[in-house]
PLY file of the C-alpha trace (Angstrom):
ply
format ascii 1.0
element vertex 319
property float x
property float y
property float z
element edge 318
property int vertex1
property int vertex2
end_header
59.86 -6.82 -42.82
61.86 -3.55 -41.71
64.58 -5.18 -39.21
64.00 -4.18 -35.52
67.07 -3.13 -33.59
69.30 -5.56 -31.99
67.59 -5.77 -28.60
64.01 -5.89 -29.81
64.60 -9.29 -32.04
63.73 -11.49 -28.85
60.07 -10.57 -29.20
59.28 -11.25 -32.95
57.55 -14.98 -33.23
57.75 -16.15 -36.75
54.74 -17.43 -39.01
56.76 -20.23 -40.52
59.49 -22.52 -38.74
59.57 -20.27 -35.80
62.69 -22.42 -34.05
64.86 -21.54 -37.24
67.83 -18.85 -35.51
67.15 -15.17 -36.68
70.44 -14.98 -38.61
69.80 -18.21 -40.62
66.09 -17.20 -40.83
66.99 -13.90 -42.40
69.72 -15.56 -45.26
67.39 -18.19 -46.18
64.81 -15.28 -46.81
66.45 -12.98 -48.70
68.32 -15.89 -50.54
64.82 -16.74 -51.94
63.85 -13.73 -52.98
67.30 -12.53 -54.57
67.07 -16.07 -56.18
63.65 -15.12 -57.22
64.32 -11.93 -58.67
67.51 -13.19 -60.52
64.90 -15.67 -62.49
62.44 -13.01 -63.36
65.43 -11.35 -64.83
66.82 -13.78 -66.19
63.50 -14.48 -68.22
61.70 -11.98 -68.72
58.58 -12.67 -66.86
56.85 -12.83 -63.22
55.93 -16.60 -62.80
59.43 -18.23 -62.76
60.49 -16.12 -60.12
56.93 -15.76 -58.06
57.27 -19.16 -56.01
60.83 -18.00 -54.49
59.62 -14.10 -53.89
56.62 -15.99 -51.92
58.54 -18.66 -49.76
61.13 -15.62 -48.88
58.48 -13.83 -47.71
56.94 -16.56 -46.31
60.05 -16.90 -44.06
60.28 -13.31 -42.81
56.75 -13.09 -41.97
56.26 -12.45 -38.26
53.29 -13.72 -36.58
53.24 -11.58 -33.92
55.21 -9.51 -30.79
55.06 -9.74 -27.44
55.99 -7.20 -24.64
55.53 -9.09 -21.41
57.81 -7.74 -18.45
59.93 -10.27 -17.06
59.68 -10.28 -12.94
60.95 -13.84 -12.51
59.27 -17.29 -12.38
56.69 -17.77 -9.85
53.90 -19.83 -8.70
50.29 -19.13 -10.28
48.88 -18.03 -6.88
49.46 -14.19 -6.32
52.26 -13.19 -5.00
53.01 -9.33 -3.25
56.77 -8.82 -3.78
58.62 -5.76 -2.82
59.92 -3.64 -5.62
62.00 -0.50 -5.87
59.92 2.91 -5.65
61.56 3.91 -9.14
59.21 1.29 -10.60
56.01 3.80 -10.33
57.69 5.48 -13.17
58.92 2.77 -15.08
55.53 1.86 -15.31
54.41 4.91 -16.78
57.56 5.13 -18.95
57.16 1.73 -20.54
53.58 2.52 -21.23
54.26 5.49 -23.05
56.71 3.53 -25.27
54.30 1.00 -25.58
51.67 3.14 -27.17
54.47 4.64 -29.06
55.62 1.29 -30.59
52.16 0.55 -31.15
51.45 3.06 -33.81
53.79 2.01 -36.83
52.75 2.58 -40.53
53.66 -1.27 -41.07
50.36 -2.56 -39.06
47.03 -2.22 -40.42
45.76 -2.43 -36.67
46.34 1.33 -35.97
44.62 4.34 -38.07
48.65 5.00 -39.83
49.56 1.48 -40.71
45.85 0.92 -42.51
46.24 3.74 -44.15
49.38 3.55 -45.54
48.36 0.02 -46.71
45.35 0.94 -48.65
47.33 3.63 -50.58
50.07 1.53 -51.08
47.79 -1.74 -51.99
46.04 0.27 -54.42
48.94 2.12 -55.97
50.97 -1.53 -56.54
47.53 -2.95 -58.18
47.04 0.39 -60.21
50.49 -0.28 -61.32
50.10 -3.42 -62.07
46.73 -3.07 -64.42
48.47 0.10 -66.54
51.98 -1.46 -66.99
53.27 -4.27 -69.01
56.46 -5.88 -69.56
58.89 -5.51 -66.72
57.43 -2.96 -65.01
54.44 -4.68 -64.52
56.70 -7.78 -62.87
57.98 -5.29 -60.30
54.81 -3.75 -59.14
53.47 -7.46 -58.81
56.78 -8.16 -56.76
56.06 -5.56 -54.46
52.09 -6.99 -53.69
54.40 -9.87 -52.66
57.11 -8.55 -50.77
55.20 -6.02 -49.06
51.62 -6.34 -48.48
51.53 -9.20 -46.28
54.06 -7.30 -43.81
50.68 -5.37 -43.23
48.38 -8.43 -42.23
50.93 -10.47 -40.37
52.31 -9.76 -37.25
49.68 -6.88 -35.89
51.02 -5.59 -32.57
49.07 -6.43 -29.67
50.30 -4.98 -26.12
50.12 -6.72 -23.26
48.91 -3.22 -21.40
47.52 -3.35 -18.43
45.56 0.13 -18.00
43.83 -0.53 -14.55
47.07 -0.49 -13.11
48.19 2.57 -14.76
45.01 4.44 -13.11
46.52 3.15 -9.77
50.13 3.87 -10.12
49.10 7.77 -11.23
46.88 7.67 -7.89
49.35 6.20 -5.82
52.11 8.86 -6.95
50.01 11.54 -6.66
48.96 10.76 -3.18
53.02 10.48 -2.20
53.82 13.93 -4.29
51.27 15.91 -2.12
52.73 14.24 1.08
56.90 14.25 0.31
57.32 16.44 3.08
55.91 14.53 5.67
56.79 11.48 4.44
60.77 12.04 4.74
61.45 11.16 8.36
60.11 7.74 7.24
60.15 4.88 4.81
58.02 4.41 2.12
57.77 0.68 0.41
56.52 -0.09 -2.59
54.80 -3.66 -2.92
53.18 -5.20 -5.91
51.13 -8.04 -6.63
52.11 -10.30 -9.25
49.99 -13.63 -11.29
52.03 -15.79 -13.59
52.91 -19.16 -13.60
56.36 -18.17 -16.02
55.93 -14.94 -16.61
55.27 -12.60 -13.72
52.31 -9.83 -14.45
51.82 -6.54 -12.12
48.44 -6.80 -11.29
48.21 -4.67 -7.96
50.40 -2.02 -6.01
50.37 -0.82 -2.67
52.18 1.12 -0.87
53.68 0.62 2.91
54.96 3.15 5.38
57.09 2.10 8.69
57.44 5.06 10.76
60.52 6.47 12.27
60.95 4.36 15.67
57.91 2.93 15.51
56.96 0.29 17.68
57.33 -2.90 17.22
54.21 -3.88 17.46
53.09 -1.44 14.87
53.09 -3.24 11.74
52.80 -0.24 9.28
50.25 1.75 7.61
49.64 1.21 3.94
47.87 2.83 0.88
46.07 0.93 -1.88
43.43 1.82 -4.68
40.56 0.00 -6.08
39.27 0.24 -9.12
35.39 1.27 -9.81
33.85 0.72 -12.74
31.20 2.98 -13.84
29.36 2.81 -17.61
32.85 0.99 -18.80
35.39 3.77 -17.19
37.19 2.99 -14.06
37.88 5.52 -11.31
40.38 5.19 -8.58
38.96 4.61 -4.90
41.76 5.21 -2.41
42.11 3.91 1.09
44.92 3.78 3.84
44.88 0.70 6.13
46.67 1.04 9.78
48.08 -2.72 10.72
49.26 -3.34 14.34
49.28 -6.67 16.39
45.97 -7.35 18.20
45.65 -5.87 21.60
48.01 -2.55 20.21
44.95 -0.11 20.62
44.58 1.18 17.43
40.92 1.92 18.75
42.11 4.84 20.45
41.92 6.31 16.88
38.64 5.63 15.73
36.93 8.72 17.30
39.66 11.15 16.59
39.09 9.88 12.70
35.31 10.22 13.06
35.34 13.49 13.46
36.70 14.39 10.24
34.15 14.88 7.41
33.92 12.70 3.96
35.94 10.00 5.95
34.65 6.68 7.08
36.78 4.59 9.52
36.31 1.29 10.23
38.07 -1.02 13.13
38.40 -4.72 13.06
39.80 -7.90 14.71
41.17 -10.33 12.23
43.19 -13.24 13.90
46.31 -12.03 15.40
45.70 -8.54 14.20
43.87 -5.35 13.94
43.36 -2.66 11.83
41.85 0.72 11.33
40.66 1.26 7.86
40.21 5.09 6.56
38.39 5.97 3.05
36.15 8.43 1.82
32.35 8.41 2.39
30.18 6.79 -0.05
26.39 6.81 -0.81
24.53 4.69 -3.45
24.92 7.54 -5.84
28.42 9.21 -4.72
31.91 8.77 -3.84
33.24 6.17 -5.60
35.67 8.47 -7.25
38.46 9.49 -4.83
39.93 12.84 -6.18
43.82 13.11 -6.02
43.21 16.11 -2.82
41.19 13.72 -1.16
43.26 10.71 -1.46
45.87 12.84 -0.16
43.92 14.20 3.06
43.05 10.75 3.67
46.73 9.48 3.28
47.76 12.52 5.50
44.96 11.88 8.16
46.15 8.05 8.25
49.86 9.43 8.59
49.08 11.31 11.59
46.89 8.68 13.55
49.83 6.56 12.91
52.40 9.26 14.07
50.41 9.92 17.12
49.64 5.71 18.44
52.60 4.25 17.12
55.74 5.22 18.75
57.93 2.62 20.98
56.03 2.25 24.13
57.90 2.01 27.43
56.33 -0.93 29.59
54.14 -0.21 32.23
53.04 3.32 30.65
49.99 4.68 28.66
50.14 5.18 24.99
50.41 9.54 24.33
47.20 9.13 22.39
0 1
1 2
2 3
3 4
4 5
5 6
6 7
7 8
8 9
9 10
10 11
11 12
12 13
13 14
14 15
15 16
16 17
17 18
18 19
19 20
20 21
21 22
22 23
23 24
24 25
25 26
26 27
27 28
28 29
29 30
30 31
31 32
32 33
33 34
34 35
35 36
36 37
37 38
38 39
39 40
40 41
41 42
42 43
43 44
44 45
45 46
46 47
47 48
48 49
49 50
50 51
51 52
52 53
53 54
54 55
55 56
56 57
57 58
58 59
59 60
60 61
61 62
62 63
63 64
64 65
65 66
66 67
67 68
68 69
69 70
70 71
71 72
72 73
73 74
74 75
75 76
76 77
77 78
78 79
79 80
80 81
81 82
82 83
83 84
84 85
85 86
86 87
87 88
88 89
89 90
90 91
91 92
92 93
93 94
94 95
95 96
96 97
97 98
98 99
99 100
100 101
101 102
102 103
103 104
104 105
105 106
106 107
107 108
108 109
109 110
110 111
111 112
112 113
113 114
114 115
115 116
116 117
117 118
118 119
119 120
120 121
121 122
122 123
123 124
124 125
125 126
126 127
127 128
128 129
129 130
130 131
131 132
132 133
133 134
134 135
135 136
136 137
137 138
138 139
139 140
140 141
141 142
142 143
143 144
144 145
145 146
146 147
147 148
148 149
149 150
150 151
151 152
152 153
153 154
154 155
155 156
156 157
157 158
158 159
159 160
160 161
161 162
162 163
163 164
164 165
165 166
166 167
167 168
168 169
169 170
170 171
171 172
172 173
173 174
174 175
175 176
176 177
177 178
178 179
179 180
180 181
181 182
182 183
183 184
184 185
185 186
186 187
187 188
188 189
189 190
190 191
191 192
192 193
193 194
194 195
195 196
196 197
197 198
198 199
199 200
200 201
201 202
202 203
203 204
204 205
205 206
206 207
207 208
208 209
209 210
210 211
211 212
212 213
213 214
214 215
215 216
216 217
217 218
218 219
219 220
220 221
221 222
222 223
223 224
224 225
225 226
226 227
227 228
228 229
229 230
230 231
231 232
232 233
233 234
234 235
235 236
236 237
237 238
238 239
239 240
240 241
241 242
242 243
243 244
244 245
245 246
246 247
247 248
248 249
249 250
250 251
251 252
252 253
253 254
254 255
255 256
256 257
257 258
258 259
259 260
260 261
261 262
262 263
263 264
264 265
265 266
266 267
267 268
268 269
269 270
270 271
271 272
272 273
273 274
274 275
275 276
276 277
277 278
278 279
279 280
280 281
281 282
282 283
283 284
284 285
285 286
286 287
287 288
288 289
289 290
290 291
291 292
292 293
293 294
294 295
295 296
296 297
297 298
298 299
299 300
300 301
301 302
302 303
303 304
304 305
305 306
306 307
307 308
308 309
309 310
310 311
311 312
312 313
313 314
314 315
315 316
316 317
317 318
């Protein structure tokens, strides 16, 4: 086992007595197999040292890693919680580590760490056939110490790619629209499952206007996922919110007349909302294109712009 850096140790569990502290865990190990090796010195030969080599081994083995973000303890039901903006990248970020830590020559999971096991299995065995004497002991120490590094403790990342597809969506969407977009405020919201630990499954993102009225209760952005012959392609929307009687109507012709985009109005309880996305058929249009995502976003921005700022009492909205 090659020692991971100080702040990585948290997310090794242990084959063997996996409560046993990492500092006593790692003396206890390599007291075993110095102990071991000492014997085999001592006389001569493999066997009166092999036990020890295998129970220090045995010690250090790791049965696996885990990588889950920690957003806090909540209940199992989802749960949208508001989150910095900066997290769109840290998402990306951390996934690009995460494939990075992913391929290392000591696991036989990834094409490198196979490899490098098979060449080093077979040289060790090789040895071990040709040699005699005290050679032969070490090469049959190191099919000991080192193979099973290679079949324990495969890394398996807790990735979760969907939501990569929508985070690259979602940025794109507010790249192509950071000019308009800087009179107001964007929010960043994401939906997390987990009874202890918290996972992202969702984003969406919220903008409140600049002196908006209050009855306006924002216009947001989200992506769904299609999934077409295994591959998943983001379907962007924008969703107007305002409290019922607001007349967010008064935008549903305006919208109409734009091409590719279907708008929808509805009533649900104490609200209503104006839904925009792109046209689909049976056959087409499940895949919404970062340029259209973005003229849908902007089209949504300037319905929103246009019906939602304060209204004075008593006179007609400048729709």
């Amino acid at each position: 086992m090659i020692l991971p850096p100080q702040d990585e140790r948290n997310v090794l569990s242990f084959l063997v007595l996996p409560n046993l502290g990492y500092g006593p865990r790692l003396a206890l190990g390599f007291g075993l197999i110095l102990l071991g090796l000492v014997l085999q010195g001592l006389s001569g030969g493999f066997v009166p040292g092999a036990p020890f080599l295998a129970l220090g081994v045995l010690l250090l083995l790791v049965r696996g890693y885990h990588n889950r973000v920690e957003f806090g303890s909540l209940d199992p039901d989802q749960h949208w919680e508001r989150v910095p903006m900066e997290r769109l990248d840290e998402l990306l970020e951390m996934d690009k580590k995460m494939l990075a830590w992913d391929r290392s020559f000591l696991d036989i999971s990834n094409p490198l760490g196979g490899t490098f096991f098979f060449l080093l299995a077979g040289g060790l065995v090789l040895g071990a056939v040709l040699s005699e004497g005290l050679l032969r002991t070490l090469f049959l120490d190191g099919l000991i110490l080192f193979l099973p590094q290679w079949l324990t403790g495969q890394r398996r990342l807790l990735r979760v790619p969907k939501l990569l597809i929508q985070v690259q969506s979602l940025k794109k969407v507010l790249d192509l629209n950071r000019e308009a977009l800087k009179k107001h405020r964007v929010h960043l919201h994401m939906l997390l499952r987990g009874s202890r630990t918290a996972i992202p499954q969702d984003l969406k993102i919220k903008v409140d206007l600049e002196g908006q009225s209050k009855d306006f209760l924002g216009l947001y952005g989200q992506v769904v996922l299609n999934a077409v012959q295994g591959r998943f392609f983001p379907y962007f929307y924008v969703v107007l919110v305002a409290k019922k009687g607001f007349g967010l109507r008064e935008g549903l012709e305006e919208s109409k007349a734009v091409p590719g985009i279907t708008t929808e109005f509805k009533e649900q309880g104490d609200v209503e909302v104006l839904v925009l996305r792109q046209h689909t058929t049976k056959t087409s249009g499940y895949h919404t294109k970062p340029s259209a995502a973005s003229r849908i976003f902007s089209l949504g921005l300037a319905l929103a712009e246009k019906l939602a700022p304060p209204r004075v009492p008593g006179l007609p909205s400048t729709a």
